[in-house]
Biopython code that builds the backbone (N, CA, C, O; Angstrom):
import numpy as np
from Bio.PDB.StructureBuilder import StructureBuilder

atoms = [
    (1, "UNK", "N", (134.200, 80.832, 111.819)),
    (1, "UNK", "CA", (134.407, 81.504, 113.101)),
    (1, "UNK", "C", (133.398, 80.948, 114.104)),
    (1, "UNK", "O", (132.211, 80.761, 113.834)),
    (2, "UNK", "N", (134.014, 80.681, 115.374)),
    (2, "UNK", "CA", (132.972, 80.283, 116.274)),
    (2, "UNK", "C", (132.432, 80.797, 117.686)),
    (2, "UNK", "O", (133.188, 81.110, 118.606)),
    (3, "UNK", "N", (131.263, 80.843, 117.744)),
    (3, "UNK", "CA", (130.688, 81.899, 118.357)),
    (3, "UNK", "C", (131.197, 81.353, 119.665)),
    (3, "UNK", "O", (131.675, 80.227, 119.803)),
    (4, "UNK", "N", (131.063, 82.183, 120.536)),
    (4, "UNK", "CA", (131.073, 82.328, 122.045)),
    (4, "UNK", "C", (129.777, 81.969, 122.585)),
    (4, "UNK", "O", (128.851, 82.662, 122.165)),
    (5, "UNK", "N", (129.421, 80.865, 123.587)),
    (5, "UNK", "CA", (128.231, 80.733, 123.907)),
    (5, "UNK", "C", (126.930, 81.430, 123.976)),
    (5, "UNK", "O", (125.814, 81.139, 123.545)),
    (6, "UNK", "N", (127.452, 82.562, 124.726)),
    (6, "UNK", "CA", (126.885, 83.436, 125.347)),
    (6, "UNK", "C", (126.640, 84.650, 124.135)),
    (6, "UNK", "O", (125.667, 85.365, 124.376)),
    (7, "UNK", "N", (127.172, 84.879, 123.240)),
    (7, "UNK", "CA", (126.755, 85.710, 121.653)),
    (7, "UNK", "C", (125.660, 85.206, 121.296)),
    (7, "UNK", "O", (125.244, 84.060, 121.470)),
    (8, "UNK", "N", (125.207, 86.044, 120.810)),
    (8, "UNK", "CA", (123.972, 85.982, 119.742)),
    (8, "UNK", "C", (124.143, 86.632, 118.557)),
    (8, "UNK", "O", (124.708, 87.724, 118.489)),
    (9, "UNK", "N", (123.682, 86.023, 117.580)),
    (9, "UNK", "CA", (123.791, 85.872, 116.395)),
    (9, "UNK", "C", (122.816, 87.380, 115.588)),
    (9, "UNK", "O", (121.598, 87.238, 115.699)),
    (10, "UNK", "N", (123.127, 88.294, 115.075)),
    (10, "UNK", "CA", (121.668, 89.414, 114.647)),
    (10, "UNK", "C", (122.175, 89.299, 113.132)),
    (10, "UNK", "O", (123.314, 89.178, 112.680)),
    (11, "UNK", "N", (120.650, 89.398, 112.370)),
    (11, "UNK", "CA", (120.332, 89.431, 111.306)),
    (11, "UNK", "C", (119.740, 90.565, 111.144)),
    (11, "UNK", "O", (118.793, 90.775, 111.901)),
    (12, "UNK", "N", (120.127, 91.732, 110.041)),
    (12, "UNK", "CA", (118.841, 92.985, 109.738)),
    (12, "UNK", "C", (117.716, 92.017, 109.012)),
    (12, "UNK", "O", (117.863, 91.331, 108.000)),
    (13, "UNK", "N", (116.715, 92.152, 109.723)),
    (13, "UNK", "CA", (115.480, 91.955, 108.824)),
    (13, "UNK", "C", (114.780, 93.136, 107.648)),
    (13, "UNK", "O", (114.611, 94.324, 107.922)),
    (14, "UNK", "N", (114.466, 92.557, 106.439)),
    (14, "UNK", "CA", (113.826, 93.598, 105.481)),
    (14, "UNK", "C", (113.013, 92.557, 104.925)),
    (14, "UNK", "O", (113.605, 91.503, 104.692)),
    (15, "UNK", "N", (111.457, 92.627, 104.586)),
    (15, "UNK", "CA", (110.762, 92.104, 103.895)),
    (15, "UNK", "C", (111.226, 92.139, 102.651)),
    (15, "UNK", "O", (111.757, 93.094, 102.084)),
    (16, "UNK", "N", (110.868, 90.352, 101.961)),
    (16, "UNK", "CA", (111.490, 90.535, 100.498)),
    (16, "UNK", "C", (111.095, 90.718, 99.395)),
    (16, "UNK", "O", (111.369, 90.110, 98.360)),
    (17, "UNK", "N", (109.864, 92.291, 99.717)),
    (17, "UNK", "CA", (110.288, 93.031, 98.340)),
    (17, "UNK", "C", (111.547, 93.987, 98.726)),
    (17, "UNK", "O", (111.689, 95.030, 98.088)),
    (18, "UNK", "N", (112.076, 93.792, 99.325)),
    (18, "UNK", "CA", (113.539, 94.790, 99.166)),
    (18, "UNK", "C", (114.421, 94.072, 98.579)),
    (18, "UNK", "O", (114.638, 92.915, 98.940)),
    (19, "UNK", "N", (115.142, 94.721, 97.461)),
    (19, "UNK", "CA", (116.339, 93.969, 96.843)),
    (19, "UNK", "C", (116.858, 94.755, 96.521)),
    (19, "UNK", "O", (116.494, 95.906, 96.279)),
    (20, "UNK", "N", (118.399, 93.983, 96.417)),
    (20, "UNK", "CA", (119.656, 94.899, 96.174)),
    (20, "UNK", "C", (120.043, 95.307, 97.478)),
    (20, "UNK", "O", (120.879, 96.210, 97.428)),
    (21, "UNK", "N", (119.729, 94.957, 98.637)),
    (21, "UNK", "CA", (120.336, 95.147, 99.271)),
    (21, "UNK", "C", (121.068, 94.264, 100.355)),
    (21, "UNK", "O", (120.380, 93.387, 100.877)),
    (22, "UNK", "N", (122.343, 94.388, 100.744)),
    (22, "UNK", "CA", (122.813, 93.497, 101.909)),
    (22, "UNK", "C", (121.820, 93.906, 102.993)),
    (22, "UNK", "O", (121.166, 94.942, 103.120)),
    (23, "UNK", "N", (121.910, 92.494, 103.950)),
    (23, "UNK", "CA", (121.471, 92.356, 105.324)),
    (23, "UNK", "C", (122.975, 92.404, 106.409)),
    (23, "UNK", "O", (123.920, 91.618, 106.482)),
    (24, "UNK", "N", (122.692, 93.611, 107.114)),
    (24, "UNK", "CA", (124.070, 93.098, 107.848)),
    (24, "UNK", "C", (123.958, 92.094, 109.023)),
    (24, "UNK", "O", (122.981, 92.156, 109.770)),
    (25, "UNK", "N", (124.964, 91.140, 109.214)),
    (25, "UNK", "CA", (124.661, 90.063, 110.118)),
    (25, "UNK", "C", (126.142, 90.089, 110.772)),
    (25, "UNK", "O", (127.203, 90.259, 110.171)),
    (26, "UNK", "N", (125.943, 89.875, 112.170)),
    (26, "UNK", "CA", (127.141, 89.610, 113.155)),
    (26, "UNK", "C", (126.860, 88.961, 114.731)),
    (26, "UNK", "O", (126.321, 87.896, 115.033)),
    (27, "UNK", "N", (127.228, 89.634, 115.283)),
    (27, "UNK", "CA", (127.107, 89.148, 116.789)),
    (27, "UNK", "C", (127.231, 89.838, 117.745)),
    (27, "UNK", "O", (128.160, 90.640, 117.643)),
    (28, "UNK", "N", (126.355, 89.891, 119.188)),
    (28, "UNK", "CA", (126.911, 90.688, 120.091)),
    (28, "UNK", "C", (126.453, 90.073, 121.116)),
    (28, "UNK", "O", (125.577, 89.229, 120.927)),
    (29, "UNK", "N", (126.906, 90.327, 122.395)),
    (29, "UNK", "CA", (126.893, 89.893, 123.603)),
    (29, "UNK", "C", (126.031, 90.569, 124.568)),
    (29, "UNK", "O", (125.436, 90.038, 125.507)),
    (30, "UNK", "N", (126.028, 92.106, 124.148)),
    (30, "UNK", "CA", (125.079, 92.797, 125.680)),
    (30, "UNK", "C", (123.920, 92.970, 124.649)),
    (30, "UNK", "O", (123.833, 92.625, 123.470)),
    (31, "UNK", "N", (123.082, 93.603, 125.464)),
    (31, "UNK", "CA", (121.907, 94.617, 125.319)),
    (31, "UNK", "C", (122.666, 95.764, 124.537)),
    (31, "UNK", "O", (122.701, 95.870, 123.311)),
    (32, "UNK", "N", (123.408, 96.797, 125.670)),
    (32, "UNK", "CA", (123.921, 98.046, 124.885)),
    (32, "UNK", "C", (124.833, 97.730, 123.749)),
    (32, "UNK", "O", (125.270, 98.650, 123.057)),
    (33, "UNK", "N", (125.133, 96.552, 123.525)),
    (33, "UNK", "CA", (126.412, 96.139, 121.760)),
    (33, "UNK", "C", (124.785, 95.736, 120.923)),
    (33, "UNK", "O", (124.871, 96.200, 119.786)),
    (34, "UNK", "N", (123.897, 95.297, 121.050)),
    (34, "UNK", "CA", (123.129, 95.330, 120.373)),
    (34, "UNK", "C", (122.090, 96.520, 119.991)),
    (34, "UNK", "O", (121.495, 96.420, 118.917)),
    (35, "UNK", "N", (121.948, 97.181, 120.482)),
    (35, "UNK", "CA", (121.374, 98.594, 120.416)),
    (35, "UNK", "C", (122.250, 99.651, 120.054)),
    (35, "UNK", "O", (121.959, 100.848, 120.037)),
    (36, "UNK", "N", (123.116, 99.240, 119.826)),
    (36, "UNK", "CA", (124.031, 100.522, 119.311)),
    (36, "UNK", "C", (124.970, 99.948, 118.015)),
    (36, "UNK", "O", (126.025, 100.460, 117.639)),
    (37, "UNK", "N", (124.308, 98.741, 117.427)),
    (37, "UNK", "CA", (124.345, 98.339, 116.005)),
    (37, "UNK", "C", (123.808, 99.334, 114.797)),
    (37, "UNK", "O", (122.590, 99.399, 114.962)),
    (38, "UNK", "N", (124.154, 100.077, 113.742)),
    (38, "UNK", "CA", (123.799, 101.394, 113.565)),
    (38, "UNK", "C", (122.435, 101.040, 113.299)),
    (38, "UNK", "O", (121.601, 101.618, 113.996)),
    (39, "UNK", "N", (121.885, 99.952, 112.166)),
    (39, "UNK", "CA", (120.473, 100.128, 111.596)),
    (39, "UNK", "C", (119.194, 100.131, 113.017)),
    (39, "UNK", "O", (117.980, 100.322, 113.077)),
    (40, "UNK", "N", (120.145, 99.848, 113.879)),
    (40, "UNK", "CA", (119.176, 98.985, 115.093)),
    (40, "UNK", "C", (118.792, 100.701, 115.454)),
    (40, "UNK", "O", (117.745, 101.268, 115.141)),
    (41, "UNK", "N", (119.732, 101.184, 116.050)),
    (41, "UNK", "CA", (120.422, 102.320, 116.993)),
    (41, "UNK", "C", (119.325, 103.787, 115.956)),
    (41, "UNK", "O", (118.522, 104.625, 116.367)),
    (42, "UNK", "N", (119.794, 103.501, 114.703)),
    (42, "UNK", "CA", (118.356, 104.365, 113.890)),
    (42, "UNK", "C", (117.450, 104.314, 114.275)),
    (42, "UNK", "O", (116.812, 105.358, 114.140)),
    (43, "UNK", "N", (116.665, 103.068, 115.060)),
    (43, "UNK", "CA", (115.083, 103.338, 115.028)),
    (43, "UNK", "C", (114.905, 104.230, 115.878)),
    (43, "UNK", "O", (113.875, 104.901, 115.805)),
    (44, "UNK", "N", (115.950, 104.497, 117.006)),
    (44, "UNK", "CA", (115.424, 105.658, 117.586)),
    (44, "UNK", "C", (115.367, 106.863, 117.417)),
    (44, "UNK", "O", (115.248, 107.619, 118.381)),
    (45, "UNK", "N", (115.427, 107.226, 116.388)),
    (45, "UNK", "CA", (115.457, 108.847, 115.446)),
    (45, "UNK", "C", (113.763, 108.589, 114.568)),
    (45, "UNK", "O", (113.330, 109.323, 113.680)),
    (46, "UNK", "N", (113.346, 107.860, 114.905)),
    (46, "UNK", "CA", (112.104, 107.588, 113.845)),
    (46, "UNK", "C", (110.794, 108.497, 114.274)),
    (46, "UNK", "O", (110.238, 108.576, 115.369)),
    (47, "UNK", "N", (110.574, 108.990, 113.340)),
    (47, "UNK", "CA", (109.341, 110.179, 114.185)),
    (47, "UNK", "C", (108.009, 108.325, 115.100)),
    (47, "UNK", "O", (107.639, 107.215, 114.720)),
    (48, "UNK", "N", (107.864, 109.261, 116.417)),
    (48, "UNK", "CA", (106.794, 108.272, 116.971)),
    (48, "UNK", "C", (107.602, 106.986, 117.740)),
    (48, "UNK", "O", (106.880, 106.044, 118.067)),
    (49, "UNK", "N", (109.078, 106.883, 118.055)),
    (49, "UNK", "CA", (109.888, 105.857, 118.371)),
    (49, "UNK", "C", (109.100, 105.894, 119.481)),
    (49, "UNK", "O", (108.793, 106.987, 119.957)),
    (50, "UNK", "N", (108.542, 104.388, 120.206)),
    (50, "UNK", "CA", (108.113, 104.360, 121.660)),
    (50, "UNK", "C", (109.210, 103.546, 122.396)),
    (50, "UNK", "O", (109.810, 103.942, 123.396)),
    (51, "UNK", "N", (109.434, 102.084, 121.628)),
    (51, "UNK", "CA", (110.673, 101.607, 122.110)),
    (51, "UNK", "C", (111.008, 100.114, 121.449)),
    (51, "UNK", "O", (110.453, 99.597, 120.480)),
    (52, "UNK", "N", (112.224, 99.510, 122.373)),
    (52, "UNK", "CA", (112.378, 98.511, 121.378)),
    (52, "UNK", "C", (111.692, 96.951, 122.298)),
    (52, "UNK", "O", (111.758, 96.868, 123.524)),
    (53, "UNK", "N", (111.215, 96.101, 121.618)),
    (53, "UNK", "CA", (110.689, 94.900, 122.431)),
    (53, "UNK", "C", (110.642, 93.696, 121.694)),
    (53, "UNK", "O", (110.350, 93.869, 120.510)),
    (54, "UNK", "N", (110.871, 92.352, 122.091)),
    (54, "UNK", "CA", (111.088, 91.376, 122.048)),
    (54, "UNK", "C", (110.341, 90.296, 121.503)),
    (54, "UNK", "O", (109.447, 90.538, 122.314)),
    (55, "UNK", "N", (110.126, 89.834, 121.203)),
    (55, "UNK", "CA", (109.049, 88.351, 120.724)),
    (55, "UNK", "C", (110.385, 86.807, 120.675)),
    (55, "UNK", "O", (111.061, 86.186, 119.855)),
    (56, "UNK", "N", (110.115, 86.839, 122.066)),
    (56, "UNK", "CA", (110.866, 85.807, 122.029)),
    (56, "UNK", "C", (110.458, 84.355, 121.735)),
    (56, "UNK", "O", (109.313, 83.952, 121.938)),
    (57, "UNK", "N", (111.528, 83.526, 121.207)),
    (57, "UNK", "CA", (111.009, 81.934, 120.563)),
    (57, "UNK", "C", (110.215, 82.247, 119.381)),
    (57, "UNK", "O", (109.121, 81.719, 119.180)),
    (58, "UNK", "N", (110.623, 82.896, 118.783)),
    (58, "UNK", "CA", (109.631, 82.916, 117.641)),
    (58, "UNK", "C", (109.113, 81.771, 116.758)),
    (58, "UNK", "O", (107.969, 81.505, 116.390)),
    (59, "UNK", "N", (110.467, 81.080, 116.492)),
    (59, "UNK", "CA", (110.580, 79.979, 115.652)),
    (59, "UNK", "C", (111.428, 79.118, 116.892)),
    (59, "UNK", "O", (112.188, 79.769, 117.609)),
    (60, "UNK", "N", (111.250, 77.427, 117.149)),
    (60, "UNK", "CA", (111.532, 77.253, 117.585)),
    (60, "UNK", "C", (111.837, 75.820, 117.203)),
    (60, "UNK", "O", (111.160, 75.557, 116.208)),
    (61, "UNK", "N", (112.654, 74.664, 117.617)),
    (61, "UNK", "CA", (113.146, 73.996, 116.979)),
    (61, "UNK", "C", (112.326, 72.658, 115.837)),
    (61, "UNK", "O", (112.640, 71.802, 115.011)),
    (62, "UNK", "N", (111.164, 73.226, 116.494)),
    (62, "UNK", "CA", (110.043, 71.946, 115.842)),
    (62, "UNK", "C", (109.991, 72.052, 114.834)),
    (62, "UNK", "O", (109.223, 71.215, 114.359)),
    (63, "UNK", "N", (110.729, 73.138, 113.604)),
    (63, "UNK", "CA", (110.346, 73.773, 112.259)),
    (63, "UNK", "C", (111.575, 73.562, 111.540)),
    (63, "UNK", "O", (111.657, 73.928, 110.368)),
    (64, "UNK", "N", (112.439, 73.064, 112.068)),
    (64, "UNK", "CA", (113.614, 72.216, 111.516)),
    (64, "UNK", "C", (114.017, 71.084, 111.587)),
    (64, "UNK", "O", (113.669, 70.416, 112.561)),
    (65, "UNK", "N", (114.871, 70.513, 110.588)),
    (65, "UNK", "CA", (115.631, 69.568, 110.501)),
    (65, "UNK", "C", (116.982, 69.519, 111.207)),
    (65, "UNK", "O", (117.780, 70.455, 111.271)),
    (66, "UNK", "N", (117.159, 68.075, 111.827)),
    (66, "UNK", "CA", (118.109, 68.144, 112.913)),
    (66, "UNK", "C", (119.453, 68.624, 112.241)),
    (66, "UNK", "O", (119.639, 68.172, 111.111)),
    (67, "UNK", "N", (120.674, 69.686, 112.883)),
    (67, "UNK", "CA", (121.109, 69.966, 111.957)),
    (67, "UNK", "C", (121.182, 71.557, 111.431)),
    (67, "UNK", "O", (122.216, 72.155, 111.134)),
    (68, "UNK", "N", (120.089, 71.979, 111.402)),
    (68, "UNK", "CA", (119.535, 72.874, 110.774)),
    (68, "UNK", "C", (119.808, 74.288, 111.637)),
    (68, "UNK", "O", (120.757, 74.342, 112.418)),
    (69, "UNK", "N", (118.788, 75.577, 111.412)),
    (69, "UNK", "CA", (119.079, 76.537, 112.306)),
    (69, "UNK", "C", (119.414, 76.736, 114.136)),
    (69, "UNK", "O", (119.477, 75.531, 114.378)),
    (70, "UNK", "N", (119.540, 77.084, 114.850)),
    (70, "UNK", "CA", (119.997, 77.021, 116.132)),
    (70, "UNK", "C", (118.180, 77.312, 116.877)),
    (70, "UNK", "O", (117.206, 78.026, 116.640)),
    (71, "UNK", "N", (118.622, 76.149, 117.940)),
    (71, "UNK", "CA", (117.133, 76.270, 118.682)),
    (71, "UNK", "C", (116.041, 77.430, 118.754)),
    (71, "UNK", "O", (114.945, 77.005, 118.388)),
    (72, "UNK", "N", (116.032, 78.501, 119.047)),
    (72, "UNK", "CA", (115.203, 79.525, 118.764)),
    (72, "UNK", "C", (115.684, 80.370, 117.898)),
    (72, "UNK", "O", (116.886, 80.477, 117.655)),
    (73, "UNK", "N", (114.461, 81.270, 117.179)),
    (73, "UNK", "CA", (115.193, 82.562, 116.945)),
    (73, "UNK", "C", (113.674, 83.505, 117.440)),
    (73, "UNK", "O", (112.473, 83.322, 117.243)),
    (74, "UNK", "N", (114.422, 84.486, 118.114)),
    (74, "UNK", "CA", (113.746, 85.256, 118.497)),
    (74, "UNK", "C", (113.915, 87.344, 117.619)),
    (74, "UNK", "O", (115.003, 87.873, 117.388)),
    (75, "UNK", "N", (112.732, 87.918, 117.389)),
    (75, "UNK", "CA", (112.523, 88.945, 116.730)),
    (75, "UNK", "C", (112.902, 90.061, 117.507)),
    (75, "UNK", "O", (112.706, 89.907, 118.712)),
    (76, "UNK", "N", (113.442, 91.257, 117.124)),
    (76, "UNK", "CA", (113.822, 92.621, 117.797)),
    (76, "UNK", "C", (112.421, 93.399, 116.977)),
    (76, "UNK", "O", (112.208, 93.579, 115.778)),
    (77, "UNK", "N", (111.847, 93.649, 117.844)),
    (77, "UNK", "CA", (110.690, 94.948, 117.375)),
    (77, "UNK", "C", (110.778, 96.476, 118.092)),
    (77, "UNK", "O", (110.882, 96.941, 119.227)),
    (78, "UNK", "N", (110.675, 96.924, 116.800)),
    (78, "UNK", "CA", (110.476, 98.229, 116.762)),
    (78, "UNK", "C", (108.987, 98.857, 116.704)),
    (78, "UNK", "O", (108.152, 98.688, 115.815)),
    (79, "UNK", "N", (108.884, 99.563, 117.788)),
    (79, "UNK", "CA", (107.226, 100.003, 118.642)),
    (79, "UNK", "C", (107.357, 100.981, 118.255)),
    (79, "UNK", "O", (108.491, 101.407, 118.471)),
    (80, "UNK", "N", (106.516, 101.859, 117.565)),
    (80, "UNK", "CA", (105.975, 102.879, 117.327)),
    (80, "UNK", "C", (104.666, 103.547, 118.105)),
    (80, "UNK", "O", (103.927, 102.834, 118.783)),
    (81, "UNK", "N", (104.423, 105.086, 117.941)),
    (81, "UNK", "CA", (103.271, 105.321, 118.359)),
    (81, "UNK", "C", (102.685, 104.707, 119.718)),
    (81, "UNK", "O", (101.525, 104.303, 119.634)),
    (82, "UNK", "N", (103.462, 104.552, 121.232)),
    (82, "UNK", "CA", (102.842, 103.370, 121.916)),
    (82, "UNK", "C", (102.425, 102.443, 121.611)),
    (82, "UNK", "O", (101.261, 102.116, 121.841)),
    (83, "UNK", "N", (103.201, 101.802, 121.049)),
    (83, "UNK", "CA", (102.801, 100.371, 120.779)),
    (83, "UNK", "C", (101.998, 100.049, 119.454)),
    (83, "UNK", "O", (101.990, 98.935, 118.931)),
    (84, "UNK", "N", (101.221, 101.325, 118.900)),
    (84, "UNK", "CA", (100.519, 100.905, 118.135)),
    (84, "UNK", "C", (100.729, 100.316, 116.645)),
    (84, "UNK", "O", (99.969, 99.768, 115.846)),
    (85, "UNK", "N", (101.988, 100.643, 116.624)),
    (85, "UNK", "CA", (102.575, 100.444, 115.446)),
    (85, "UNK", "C", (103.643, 99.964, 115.668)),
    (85, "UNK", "O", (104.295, 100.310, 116.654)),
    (86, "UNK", "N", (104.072, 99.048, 114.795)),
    (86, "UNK", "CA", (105.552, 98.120, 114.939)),
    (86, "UNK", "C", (106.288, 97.213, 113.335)),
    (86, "UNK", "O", (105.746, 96.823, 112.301)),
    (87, "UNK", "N", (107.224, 97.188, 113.660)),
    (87, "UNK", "CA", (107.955, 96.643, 113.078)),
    (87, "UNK", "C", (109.162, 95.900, 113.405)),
    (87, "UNK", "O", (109.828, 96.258, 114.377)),
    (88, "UNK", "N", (109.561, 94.780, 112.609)),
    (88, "UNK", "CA", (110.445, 93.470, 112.498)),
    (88, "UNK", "C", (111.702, 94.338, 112.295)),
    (88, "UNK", "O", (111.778, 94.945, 111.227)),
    (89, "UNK", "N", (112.706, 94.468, 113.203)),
    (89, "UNK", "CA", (114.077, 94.990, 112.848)),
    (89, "UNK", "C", (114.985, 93.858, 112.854)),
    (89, "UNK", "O", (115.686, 93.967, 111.849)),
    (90, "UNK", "N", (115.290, 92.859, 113.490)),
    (90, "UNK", "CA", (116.400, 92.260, 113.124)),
    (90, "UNK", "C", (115.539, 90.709, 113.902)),
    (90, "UNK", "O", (114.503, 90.629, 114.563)),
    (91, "UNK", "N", (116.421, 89.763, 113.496)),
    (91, "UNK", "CA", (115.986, 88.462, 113.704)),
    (91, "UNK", "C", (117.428, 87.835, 115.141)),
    (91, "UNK", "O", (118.638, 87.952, 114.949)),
    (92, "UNK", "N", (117.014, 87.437, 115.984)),
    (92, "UNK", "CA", (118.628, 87.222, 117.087)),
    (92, "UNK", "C", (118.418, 85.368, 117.162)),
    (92, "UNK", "O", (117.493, 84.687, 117.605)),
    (93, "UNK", "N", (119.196, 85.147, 116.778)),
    (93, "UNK", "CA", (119.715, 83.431, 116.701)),
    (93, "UNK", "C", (120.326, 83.248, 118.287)),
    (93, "UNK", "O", (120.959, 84.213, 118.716)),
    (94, "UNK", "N", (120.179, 82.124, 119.132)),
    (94, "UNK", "CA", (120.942, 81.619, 120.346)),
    (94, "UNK", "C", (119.935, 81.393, 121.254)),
    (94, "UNK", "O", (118.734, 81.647, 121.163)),
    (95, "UNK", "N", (120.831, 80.674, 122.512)),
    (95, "UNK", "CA", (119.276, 80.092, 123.320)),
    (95, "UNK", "C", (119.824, 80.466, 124.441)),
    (95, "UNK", "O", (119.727, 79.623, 125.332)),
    (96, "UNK", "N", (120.639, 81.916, 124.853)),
    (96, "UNK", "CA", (120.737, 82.546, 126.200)),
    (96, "UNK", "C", (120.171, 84.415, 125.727)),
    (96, "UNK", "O", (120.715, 85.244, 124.996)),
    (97, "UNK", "N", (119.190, 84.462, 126.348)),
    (97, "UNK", "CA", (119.233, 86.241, 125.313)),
    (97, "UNK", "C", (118.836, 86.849, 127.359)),
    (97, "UNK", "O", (118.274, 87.891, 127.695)),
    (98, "UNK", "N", (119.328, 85.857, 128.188)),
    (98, "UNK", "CA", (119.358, 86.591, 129.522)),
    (98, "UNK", "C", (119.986, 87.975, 129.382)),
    (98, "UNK", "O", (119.426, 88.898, 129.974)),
    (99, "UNK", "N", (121.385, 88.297, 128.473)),
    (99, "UNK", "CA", (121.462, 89.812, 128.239)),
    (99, "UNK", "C", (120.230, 90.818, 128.011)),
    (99, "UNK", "O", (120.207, 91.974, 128.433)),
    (100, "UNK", "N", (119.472, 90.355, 127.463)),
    (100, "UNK", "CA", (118.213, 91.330, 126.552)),
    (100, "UNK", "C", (117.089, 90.924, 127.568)),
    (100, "UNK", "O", (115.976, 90.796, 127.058)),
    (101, "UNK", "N", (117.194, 90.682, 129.012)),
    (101, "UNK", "CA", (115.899, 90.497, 129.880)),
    (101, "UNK", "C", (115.539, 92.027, 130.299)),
    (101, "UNK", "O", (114.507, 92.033, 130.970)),
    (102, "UNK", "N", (115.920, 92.938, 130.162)),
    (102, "UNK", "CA", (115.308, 94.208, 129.849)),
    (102, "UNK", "C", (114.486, 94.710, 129.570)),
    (102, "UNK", "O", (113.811, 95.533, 130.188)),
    (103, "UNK", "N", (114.338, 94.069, 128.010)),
    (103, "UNK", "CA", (113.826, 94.162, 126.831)),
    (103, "UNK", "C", (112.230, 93.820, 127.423)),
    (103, "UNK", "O", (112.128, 93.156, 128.455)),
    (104, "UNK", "N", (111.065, 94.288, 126.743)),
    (104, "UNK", "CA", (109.977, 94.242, 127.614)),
    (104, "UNK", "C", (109.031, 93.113, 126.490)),
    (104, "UNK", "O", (108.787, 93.813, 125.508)),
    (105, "UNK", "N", (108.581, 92.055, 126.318)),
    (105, "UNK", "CA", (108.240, 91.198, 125.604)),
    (105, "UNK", "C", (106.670, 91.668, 124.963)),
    (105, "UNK", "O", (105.670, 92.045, 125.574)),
    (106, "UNK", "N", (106.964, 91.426, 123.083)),
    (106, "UNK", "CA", (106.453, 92.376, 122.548)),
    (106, "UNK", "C", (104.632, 91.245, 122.538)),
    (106, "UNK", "O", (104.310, 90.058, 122.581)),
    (107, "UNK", "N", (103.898, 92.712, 122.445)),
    (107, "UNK", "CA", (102.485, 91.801, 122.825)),
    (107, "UNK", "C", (101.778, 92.186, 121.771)),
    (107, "UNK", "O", (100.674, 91.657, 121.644)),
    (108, "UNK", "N", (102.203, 93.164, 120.778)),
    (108, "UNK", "CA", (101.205, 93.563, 119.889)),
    (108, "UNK", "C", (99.547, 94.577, 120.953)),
    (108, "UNK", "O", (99.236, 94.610, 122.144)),
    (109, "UNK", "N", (99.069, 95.077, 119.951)),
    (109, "UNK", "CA", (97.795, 95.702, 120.715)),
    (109, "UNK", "C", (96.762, 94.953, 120.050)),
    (109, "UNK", "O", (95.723, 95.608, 120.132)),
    (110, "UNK", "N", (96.639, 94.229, 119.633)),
    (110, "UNK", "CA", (95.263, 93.435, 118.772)),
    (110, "UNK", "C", (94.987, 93.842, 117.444)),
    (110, "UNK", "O", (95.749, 94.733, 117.070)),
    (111, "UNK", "N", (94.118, 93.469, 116.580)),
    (111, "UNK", "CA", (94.178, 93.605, 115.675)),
    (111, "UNK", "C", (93.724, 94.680, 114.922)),
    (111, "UNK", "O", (93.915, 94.945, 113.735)),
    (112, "UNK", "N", (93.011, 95.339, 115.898)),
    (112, "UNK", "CA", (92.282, 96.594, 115.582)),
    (112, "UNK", "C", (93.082, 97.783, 116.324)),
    (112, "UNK", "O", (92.946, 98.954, 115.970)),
    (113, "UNK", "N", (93.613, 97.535, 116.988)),
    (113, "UNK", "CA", (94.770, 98.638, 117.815)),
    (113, "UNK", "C", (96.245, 99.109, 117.295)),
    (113, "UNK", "O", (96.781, 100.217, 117.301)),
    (114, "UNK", "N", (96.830, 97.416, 116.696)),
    (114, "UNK", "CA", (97.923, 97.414, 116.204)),
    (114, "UNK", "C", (98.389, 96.326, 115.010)),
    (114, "UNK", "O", (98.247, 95.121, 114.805)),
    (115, "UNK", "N", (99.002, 97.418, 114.373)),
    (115, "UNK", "CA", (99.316, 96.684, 112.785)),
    (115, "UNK", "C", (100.391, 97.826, 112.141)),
    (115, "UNK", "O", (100.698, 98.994, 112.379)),
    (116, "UNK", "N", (100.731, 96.877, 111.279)),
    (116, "UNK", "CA", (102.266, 97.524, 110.604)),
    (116, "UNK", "C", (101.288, 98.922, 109.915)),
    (116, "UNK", "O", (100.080, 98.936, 109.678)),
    (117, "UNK", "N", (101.894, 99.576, 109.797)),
    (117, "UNK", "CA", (101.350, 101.154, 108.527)),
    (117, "UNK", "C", (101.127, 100.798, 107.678)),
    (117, "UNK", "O", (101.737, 99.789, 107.324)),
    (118, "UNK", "N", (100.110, 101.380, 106.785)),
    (118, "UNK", "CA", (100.163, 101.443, 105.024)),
    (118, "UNK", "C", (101.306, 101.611, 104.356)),
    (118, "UNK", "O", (102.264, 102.265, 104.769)),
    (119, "UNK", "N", (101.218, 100.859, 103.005)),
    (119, "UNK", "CA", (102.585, 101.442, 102.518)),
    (119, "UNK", "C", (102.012, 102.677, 102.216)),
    (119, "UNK", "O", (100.834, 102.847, 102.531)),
    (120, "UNK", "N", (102.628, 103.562, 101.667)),
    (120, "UNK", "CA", (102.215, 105.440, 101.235)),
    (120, "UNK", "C", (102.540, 105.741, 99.681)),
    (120, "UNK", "O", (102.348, 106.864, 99.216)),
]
sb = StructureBuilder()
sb.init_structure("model")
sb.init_model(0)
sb.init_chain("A")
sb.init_seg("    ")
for serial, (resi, resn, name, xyz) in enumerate(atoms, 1):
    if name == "N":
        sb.init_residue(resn, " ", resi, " ")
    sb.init_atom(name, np.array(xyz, "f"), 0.0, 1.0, " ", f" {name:<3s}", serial, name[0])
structure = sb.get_structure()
């Protein structure tokens, strides 16, 4: 199947000690078709949701072989606590994410401010 220029590609991200489970992967075009993807659309029920933000270019083409994945991929983060806390929700493949200029570009709080939680 072939994408539409202007689509972007979403991956659920889960660190891999999770197994057994599918990643769901598809495509969407806006901001609101991507935020209202269900796992995405959950984070906002999360006790402490502040909001969702961006890290764009994450990976970018210098880390492949020609051929290989599509010019950037950029991260969907999930902000907790103002910022202080965050997490990797989905991974977005394509090199127009002008839909998601909204999106407020994620800065982290430093290293002593902000970091993923303990596990419990």
């Amino acid at each position: 199947m072939e994408r539409a220029p202007s689509s972007i590609k979403v991956s659920q991200y889960r660190p891999a000690f999770f197994e057994g489970f599918d990643n769901w992967e598809g495509e969407v075009g806006t901001l609101e078709e991507l935020l209202d993807v269900g796992f995405i659309a959950r984070w906002k029920d999360a006790p402490g949701f502040y909001r969702f933000s961006l890290q764009r270019h994450y990976v970018s083409r210098d880390y492949f072989a020609r051929g290989d994945p599509p010019e950037s991929i950029s991260l969907l983060m999930a902000e907790l606590r103002e910022g202080r806390e965050w997490w990797v929700v989905a991974k977005l493949e394509g090199e127009d994410l002008a839909a998601f200029a909204a999106l407020p570009e994620f800065e982290g709080k430093g290293e002593e401010e902000s970091r993923p939680p303990p596990f419990s």
